[in-house]
C-alpha positions as CSV (number, residue, x, y, z in Angstrom):
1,X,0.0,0.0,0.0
2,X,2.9,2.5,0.4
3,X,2.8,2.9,-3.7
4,X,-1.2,2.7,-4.5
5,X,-2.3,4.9,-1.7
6,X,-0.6,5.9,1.5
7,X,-1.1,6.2,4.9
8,X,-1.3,9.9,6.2
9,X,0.6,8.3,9.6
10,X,2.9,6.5,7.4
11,X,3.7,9.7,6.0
12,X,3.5,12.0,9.3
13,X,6.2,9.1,10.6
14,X,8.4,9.6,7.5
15,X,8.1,12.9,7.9
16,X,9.4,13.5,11.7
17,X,12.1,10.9,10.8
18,X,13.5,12.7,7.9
19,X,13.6,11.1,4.7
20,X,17.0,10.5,2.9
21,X,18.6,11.5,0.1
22,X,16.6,14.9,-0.6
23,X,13.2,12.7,-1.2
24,X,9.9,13.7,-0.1
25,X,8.4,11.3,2.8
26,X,5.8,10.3,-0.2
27,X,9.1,9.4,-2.4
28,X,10.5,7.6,0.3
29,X,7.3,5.7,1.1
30,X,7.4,4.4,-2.9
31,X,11.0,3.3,-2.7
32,X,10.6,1.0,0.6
33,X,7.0,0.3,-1.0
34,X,9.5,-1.3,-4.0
35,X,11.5,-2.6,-1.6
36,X,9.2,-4.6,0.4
37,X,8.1,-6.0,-3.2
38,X,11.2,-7.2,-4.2
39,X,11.5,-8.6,-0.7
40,X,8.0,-10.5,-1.4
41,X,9.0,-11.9,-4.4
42,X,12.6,-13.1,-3.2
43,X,10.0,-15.1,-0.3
44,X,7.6,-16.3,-2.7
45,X,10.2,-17.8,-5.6
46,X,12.4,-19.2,-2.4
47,X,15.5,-17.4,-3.1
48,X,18.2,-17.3,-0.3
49,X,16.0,-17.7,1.8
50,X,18.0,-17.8,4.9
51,X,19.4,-14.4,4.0
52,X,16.3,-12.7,2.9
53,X,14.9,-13.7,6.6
54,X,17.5,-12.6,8.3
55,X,17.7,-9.2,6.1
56,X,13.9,-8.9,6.4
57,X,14.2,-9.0,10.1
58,X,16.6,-6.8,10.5
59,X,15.0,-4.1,8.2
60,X,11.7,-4.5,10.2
61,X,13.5,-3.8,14.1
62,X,15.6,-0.9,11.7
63,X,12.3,0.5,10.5
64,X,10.3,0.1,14.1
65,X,13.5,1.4,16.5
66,X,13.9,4.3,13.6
67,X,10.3,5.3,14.0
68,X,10.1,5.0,17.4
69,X,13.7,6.4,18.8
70,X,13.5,9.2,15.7
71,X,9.6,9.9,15.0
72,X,8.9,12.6,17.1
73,X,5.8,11.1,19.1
74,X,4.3,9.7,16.1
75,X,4.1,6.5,17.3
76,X,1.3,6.9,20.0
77,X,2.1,3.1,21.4
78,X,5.2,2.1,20.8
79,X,4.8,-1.1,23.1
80,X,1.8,-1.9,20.7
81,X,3.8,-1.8,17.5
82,X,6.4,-4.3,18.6
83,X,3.9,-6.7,19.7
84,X,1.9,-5.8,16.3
85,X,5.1,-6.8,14.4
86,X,5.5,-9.8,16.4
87,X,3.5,-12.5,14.6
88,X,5.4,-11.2,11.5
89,X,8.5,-11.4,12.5
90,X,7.7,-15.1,14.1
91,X,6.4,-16.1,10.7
92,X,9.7,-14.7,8.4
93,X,11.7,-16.5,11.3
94,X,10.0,-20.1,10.7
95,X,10.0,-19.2,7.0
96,X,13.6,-18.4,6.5
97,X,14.8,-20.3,9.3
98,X,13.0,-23.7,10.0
99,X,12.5,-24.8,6.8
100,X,14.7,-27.1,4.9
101,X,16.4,-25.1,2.2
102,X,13.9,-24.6,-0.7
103,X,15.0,-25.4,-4.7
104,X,13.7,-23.1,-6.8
105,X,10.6,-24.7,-9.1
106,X,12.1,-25.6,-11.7
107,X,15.2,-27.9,-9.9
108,X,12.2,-29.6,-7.8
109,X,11.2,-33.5,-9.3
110,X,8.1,-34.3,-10.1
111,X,6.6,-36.6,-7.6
112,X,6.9,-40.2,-8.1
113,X,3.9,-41.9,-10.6
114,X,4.6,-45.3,-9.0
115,X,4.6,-48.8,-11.1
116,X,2.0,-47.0,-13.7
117,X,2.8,-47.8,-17.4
């Protein structure tokens, strides 16, 4: 959602943080809006998956201690967004973490047809 339409708080958030590079907080919304698509569909095709976790992670504390340390009061319940994020991060952790390493699709054998002629 941080390229189709964005969040006013989103925004407000990027805004008291500062974004880089001489962008606008909408700019800067678009580019980790691209990010966080590229990240999807590293997840999704089962690409390094060990590393994507583990850099997924790490951008999502980055993002949540940057908004919360740096955002001016924005976050009303700071407490509240960690636990929010929690599930999430849980979820890329099992992901990246727990499961055996994935073969892309087209590495992956059929499954067996049996004795069938």
């Amino acid at each position: 959602m941080k390229i189709l339409r964005q969040d006013p708080h989103e925004v407000s958030i990027v805004s008291a943080v500062g974004a880089p590079l001489g962008m606008t907080a909408p700019q800067f919304l678009t580019v980790i809006g691209a990010g966080e698509i590229m990240i999807a569909l590293a997840v999704l095709a089962g690409l390094f998956s060990r590393f994507v976790a583990g850099f997924q992670i790490g951008l999502l504390l980055a993002m949540n201690g940057t908004a919360i340390l740096f955002g001016r009061g924005t976050i009303a319940d700071p407490i509240g967004l960690l636990i929010h994020n929690l599930p999430l991060l849980v979820c890329i952790f099992l992901d990246g973490f727990c499961n055996p390493v994935r073969k892309p699709a087209a590495e992956v054998a059929p499954p067996s047809q049996g004795n069938l002629p």
